[in-house]
RODO-2510 file (C-alpha; in nm, 4 decimals, decimal comma):
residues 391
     n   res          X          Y          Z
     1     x    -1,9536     1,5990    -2,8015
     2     x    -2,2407     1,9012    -2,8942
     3     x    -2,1334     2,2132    -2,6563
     4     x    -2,4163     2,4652    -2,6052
     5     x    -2,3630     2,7937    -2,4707
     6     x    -2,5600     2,8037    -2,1180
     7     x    -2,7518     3,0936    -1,9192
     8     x    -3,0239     3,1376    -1,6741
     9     x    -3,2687     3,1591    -1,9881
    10     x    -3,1356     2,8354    -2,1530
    11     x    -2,9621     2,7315    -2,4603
    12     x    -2,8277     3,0446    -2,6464
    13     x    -2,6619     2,9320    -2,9439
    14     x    -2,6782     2,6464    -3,2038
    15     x    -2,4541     2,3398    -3,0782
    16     x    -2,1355     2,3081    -3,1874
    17     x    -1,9662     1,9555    -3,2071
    18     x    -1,5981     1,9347    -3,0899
    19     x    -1,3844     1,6836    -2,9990
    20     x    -1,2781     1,6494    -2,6213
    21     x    -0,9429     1,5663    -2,5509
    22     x    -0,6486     1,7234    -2,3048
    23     x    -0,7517     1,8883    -1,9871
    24     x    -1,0256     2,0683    -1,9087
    25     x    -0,8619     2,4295    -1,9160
    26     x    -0,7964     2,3277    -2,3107
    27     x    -1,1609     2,2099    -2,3399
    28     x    -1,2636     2,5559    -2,1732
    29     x    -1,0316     2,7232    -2,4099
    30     x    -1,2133     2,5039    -2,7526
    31     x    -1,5324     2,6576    -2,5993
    32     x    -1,4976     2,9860    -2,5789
    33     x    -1,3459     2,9927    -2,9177
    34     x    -1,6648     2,8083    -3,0266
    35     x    -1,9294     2,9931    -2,8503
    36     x    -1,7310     3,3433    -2,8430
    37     x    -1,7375     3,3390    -2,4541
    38     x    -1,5328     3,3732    -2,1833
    39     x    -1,6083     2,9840    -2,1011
    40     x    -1,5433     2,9074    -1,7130
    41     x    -1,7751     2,6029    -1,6393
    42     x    -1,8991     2,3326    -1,7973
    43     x    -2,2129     2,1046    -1,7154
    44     x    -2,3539     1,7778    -1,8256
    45     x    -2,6998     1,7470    -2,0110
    46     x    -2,7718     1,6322    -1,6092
    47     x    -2,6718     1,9853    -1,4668
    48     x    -2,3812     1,7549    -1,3113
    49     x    -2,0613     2,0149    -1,3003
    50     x    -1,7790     1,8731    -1,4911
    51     x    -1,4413     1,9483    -1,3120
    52     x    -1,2738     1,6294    -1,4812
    53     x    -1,2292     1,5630    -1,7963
    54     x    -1,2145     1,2124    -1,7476
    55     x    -1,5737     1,2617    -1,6368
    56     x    -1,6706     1,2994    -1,9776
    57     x    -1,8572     1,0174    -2,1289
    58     x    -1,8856     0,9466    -2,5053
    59     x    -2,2005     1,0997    -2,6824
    60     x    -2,2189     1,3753    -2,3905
    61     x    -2,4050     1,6969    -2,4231
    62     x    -2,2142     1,9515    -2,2721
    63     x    -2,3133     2,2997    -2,1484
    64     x    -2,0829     2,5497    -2,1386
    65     x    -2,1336     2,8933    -1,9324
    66     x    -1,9135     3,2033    -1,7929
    67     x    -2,0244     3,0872    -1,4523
    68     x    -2,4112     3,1301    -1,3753
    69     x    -2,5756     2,8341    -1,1660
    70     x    -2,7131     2,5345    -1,4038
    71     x    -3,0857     2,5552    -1,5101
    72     x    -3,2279     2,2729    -1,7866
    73     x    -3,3440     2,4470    -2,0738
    74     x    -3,6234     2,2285    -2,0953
    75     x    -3,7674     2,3053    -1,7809
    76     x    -3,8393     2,6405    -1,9064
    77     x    -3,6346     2,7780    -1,6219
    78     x    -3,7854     2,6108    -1,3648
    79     x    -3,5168     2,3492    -1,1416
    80     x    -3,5576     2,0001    -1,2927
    81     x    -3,6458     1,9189    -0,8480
    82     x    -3,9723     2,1139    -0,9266
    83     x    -4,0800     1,9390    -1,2177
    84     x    -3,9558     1,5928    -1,0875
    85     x    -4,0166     1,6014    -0,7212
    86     x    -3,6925     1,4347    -0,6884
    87     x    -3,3032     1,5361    -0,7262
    88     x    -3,0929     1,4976    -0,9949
    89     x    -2,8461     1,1818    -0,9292
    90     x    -2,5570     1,4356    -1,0466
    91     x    -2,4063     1,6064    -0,7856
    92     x    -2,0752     1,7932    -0,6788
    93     x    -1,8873     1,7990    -0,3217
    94     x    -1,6749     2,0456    -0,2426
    95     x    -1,3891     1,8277     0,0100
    96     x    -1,1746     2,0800     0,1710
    97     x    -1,1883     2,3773    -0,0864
    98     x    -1,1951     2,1337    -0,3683
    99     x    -1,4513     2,0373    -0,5975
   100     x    -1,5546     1,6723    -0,7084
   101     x    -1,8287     1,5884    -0,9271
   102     x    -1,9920     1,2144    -0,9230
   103     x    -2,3102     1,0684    -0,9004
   104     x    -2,5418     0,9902    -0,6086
   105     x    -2,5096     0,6180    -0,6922
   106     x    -2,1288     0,6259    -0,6932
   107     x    -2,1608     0,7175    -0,3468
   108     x    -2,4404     0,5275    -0,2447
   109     x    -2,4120     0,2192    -0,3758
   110     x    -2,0529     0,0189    -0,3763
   111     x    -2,0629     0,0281    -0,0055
   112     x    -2,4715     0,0920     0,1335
   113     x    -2,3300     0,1085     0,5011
   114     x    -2,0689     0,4085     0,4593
   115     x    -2,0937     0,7502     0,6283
   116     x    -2,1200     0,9057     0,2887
   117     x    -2,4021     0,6612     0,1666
   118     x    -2,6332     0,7351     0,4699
   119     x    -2,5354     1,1145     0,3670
   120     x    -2,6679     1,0690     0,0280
   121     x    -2,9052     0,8225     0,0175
   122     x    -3,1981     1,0451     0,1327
   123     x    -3,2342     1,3926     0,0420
   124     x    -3,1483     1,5993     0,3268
   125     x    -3,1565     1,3322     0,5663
   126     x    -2,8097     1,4536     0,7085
   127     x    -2,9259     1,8470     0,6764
   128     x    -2,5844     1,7996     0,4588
   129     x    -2,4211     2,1690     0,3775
   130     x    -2,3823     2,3664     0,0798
   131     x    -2,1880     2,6247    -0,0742
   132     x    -2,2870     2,9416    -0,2945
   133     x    -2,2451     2,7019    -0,5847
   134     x    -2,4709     2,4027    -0,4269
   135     x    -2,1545     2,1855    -0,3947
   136     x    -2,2039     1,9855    -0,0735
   137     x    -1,9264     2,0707     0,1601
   138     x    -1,7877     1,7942     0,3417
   139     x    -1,4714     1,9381     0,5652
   140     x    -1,1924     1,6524     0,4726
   141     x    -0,8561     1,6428     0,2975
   142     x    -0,9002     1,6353    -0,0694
   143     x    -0,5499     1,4378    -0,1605
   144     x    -0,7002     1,1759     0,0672
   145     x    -1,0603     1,1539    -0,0762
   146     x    -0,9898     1,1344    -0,4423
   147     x    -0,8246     0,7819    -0,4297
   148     x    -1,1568     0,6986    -0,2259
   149     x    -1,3705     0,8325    -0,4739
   150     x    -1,1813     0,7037    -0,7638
   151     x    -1,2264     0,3535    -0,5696
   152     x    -1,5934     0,3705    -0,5175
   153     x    -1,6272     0,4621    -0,8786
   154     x    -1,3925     0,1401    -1,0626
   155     x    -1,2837    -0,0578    -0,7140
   156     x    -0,9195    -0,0427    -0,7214
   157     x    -0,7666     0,1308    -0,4598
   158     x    -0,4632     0,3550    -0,6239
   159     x    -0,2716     0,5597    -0,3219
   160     x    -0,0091     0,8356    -0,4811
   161     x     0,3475     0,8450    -0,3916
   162     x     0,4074     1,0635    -0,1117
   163     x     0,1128     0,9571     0,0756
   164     x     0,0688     0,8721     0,4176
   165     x    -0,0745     0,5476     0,3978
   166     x    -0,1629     0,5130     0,7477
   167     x    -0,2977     0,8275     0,7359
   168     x    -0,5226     0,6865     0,4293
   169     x    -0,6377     0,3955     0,5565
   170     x    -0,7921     0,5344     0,8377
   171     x    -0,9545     0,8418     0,6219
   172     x    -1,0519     0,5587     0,4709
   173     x    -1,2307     0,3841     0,7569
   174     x    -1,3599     0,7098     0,9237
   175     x    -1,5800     0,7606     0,5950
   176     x    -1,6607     0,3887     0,4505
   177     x    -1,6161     0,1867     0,7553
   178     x    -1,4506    -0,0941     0,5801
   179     x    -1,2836    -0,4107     0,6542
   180     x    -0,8866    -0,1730     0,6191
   181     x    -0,9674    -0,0115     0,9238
   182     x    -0,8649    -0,3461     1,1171
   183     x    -0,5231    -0,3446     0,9838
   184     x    -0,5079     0,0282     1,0680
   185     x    -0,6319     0,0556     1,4139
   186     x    -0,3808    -0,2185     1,4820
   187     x    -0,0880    -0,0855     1,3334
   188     x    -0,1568     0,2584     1,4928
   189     x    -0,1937     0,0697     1,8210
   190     x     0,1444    -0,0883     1,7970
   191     x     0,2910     0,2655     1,6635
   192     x     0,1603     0,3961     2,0205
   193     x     0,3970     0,1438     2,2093
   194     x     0,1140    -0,0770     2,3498
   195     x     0,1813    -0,4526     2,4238
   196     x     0,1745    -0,6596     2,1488
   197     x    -0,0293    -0,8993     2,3561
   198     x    -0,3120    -0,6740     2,4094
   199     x    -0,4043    -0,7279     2,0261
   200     x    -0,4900    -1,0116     1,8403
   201     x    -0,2732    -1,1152     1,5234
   202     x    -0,3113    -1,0262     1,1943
   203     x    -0,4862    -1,2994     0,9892
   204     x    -0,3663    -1,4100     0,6199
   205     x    -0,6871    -1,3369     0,5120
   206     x    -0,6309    -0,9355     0,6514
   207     x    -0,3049    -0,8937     0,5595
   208     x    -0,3751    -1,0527     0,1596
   209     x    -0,6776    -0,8016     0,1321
   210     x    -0,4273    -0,4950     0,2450
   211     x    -0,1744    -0,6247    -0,0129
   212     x    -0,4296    -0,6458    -0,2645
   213     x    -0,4824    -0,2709    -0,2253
   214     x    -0,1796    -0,1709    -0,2585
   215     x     0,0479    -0,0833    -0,4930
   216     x     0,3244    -0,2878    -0,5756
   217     x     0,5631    -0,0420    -0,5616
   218     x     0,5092     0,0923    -0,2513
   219     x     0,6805     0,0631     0,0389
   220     x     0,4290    -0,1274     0,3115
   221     x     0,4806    -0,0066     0,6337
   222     x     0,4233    -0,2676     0,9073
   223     x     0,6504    -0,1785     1,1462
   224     x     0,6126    -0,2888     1,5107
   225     x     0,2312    -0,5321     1,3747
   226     x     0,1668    -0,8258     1,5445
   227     x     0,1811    -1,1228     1,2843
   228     x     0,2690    -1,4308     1,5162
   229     x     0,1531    -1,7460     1,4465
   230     x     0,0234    -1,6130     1,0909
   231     x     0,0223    -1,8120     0,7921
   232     x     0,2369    -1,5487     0,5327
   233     x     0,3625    -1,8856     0,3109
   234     x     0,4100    -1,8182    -0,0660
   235     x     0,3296    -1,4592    -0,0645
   236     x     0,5269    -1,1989    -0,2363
   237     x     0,6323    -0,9556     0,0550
   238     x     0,9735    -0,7826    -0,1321
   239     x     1,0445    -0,4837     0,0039
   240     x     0,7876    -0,4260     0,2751
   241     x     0,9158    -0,2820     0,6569
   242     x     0,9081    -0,5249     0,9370
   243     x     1,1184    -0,3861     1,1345
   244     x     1,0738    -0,4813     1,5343
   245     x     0,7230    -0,6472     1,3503
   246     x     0,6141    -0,9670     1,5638
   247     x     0,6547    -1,2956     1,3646
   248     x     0,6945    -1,5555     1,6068
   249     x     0,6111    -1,8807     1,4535
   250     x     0,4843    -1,7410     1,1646
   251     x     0,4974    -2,0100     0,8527
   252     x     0,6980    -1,7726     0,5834
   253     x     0,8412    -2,1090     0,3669
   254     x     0,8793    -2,0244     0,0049
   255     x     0,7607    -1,6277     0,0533
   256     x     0,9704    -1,3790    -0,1528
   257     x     1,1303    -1,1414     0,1338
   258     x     1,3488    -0,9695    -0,1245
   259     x     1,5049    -0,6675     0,0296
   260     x     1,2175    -0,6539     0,3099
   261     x     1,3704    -0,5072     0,6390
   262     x     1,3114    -0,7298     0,9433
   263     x     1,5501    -0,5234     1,1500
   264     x     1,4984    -0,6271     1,5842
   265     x     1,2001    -0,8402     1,3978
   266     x     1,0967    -1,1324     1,6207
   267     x     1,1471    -1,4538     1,4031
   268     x     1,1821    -1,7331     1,7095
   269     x     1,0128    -2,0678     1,6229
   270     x     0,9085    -1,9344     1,2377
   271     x     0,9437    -2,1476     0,9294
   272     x     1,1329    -1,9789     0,6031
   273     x     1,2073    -2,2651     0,4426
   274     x     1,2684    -2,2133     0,0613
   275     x     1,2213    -1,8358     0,1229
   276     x     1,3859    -1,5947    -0,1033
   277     x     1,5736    -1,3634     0,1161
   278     x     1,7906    -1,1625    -0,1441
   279     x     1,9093    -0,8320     0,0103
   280     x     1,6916    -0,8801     0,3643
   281     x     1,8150    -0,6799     0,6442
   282     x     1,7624    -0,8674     0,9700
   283     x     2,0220    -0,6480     1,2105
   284     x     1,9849    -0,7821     1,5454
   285     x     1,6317    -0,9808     1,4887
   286     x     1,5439    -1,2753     1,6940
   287     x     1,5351    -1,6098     1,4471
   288     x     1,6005    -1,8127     1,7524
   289     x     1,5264    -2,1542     1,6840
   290     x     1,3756    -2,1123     1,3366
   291     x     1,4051    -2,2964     1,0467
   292     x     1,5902    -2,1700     0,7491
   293     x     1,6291    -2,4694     0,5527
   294     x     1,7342    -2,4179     0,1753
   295     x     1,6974    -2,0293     0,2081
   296     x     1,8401    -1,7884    -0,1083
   297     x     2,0331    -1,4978     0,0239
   298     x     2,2203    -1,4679    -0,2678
   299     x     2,1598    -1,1853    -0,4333
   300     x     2,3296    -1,1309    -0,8314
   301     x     2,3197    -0,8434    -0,8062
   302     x     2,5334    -0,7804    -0,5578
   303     x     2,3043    -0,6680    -0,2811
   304     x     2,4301    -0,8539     0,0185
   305     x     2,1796    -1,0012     0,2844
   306     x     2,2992    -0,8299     0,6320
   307     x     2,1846    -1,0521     0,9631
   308     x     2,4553    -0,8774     1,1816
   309     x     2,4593    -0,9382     1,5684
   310     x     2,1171    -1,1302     1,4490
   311     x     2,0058    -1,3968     1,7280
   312     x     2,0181    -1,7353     1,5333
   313     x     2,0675    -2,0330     1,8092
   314     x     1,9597    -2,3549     1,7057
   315     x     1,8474    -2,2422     1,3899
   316     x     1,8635    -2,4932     1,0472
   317     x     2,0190    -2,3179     0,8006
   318     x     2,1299    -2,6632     0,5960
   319     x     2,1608    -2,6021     0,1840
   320     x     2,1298    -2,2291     0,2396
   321     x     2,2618    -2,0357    -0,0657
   322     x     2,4560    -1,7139     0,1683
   323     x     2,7070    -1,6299    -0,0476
   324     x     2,8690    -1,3039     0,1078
   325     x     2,6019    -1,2629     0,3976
   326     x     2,7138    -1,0528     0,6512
   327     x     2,6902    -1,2858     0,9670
   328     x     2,9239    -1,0086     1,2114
   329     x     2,9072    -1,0821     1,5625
   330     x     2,5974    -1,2833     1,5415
   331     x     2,5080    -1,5790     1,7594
   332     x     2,4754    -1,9085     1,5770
   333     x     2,5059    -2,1773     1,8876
   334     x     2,4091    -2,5089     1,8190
   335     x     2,3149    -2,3997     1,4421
   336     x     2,2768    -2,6375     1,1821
   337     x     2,4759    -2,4920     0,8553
   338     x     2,5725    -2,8250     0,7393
   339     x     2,6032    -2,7729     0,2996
   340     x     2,5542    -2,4156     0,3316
   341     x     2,7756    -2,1826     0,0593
   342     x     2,9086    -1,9458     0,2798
   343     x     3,2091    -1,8218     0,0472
   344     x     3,3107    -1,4966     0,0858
   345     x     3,0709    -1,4813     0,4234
   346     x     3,1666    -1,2006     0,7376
   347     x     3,1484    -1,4303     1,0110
   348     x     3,3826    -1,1953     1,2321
   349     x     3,3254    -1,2254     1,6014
   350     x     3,0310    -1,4776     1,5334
   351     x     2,9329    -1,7230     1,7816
   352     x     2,9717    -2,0895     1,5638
   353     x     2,9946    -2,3015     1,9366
   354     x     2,8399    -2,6549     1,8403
   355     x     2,7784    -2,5839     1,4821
   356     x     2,7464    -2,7991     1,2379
   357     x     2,9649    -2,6572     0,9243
   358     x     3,0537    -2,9623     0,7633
   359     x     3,0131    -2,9697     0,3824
   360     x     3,0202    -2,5673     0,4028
   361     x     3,2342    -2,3959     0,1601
   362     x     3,4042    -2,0930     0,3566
   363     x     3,6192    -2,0049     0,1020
   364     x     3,7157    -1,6272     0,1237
   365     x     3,5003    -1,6772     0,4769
   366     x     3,6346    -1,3825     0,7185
   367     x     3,6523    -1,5888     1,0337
   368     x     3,8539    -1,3112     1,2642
   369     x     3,7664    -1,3537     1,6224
   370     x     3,4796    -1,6034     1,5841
   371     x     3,3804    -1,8917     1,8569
   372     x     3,4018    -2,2202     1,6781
   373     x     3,4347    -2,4280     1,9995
   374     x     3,2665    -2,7201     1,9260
   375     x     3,2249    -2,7147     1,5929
   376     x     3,2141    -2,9104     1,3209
   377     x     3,4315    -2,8799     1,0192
   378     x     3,3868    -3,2416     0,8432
   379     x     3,4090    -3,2511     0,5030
   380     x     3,4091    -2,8853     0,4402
   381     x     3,4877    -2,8228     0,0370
   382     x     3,7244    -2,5267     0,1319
   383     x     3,9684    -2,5818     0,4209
   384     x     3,9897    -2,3228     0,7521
   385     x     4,2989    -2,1177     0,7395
   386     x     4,3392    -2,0957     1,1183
   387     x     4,5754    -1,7676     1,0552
   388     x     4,2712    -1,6333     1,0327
   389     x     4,2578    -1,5758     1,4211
   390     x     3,9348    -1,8096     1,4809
   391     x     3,8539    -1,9045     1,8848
***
């Protein structure tokens, strides 16, 4: 990059090429060593203030000042708006004390019906405000905008940990008006205790596009949402919070529900079939007459799946992999387990009236105080030690 010493008058010294790299207080730093000045600002051959260095773009001719306002030295020291009749598509915001430099397009242009685009499209069509510096102040929370600004810029949503992402999303909407701000309004509905019936459910379509944008690592909250009837097959949902979430007959076959929390989740009449449920926590959900047919809740790692006191009547669990499951004091009546490895399984004070067990291996099984009336124990690989105090 060529760095020029700035001032009101224009370029005062002969350029000086440096190489940019670190952050912009070590850029400041090269500078002033340069230009023997106390460097505290640095501008783009646009006038655009640079308070980024990622901003930088090869080839760029920098200015570099101790802090007066930007003037083109080839205007002769008149503003480039004079000259032009327009503005300069440079331009810095100053979002809650904090300054952000972009371009007019960047803000106009990804998404042409956003609050900010109707701000910027026209010159001074909002009246918009500015400070002593000619940032335009826009009264928001800066840890909240730059992922939105970072988005309209390369269109990938990255939120930072510590976050609020509900908080985000509907930042989010209240500037760009985008298609999140379903998902948001509807989980802050539920989060307010209103009847899930009062909303509609959350589409596949809604829920992929909220997925996409977020990070894989993160924790999704969707806690209390309304996702009955929705079609959530195949996807890769590890980890995310449904706890006391809505997914009555939801189709959920083959998903990967790895360590996801579905505790006082409503699972009645869904289909999990071939799901990978490794570490899930379903504490006292409702899977009433669901179908669990060939489920993993193995996990080799040791991470044991825990559905205690969960309500599981009628359900078809056959060829289920449950290998240490904690199944404490939950109700299994009329339940279909037939081939499932429950070895090493906590099936204390479970309900296992009417259920089909035959072909199960219980070896290790604690069986203390279950209800087995009913059941059936035909051709089980691993006999039942009745010492162990069954009903």
């Amino acid at each position: 990059q060529k760095l020029y010493e700035h001032s009101a008058y224009g370029c005062l010294s002969l350029p000086q090429v440096v190489a940019v790299y670190g952050t912009l207080s070590d850029l400041l730093s090269v500078a002033s060593n340069k230009l023997g000045i106390k460097a505290t600002s640095v501008y783009n051959g646009k006038g655009g203030l640079i308070d980024d260095i990622a901003l930088i773009r090869d080839d760029d001719v920098l200015f570099v000042c101790e802090g007066e306002p930007f003037i083109d030295p080839q205007t002769d020291g008149r503003p480039h708006e004079e000259l032009t009749g327009s503005h300069t598509d440079w331009l810095t915001l100053n979002v809650g004390g904090r300054y952000f430099t972009t371009t007019r397009s960047t803000l106009v242009n990804k998404e042409p019906d956003s609050m900010l685009a109707h701000m910027f499209k026209d010159k001074d069509a909002w009246g918009n405000k500015q400070d002593h510096r000619g940032a335009f102040l826009i009264d928001r929370s800066p840890e909240y905008f730059e992922p939105i600004l970072n988005y309209l810029r390369h269109g990938q949503l990255i939120v930072n940990d510590g976050i609020n992402l509900l908080a985000h999303v509907l930042f989010f909407q209240a500037i760009y008006n985008l298609v999140l701000s379903v998902l948001a309004f509807k989980q802050l509905s539920q989060q307010n205790s209103q009847p899930a019936e009062d909303h509609s459910p959350i589409s596949r379509k809604e829920f992929v596009r909220f997925l996409l944008a977020t990070p894989t690592k993160s924790e999704l909250r969707c806690q209390g949402l309304n996702f009955s009837g929705a079609d959530l097959s195949r996807l890769d949902l590890r980890y995310i919070n449904f706890k006391m979430a809505n997914l009555s007959r939801c189709n959920l076959a083959h998903a990967n529900l790895c360590c996801a929390n579905l505790e006082r989740a409503d699972l009645s009449g869904s289909v999990l079939d071939c799901a990978n449920l490794q570490g899930v926590k379903m504490l006292c959900s409702n899977a009433e007459g669901a179908s669990l047919k060939g489920c993993n809740f193995e996990d080799p790692s040791g991470l044991k799946a825990n559905l205690e006191g969960a309500n599981l009547k009628g359900v078809d669990m056959e060829g289920s992999q449950m290998t240490g499951i904690n199944l404490r004091v939950a109700t299994l009546k009329n339940a279909k387990l037939k081939n499932c490895n429950l070895r090493g399984a906590t099936l204390a004070g479970t309900d296992l009236e009417n259920c089909d067990l035959s072909g199960c291996d219980l070896q290790e099984a604690n069986l203390r105080g279950s209800n087995v009336k009913g059941a059936i124990f035909e051709e089980m690989l691993t006999p039942l030690h009745m010492s162990q105090s069954v009903r």
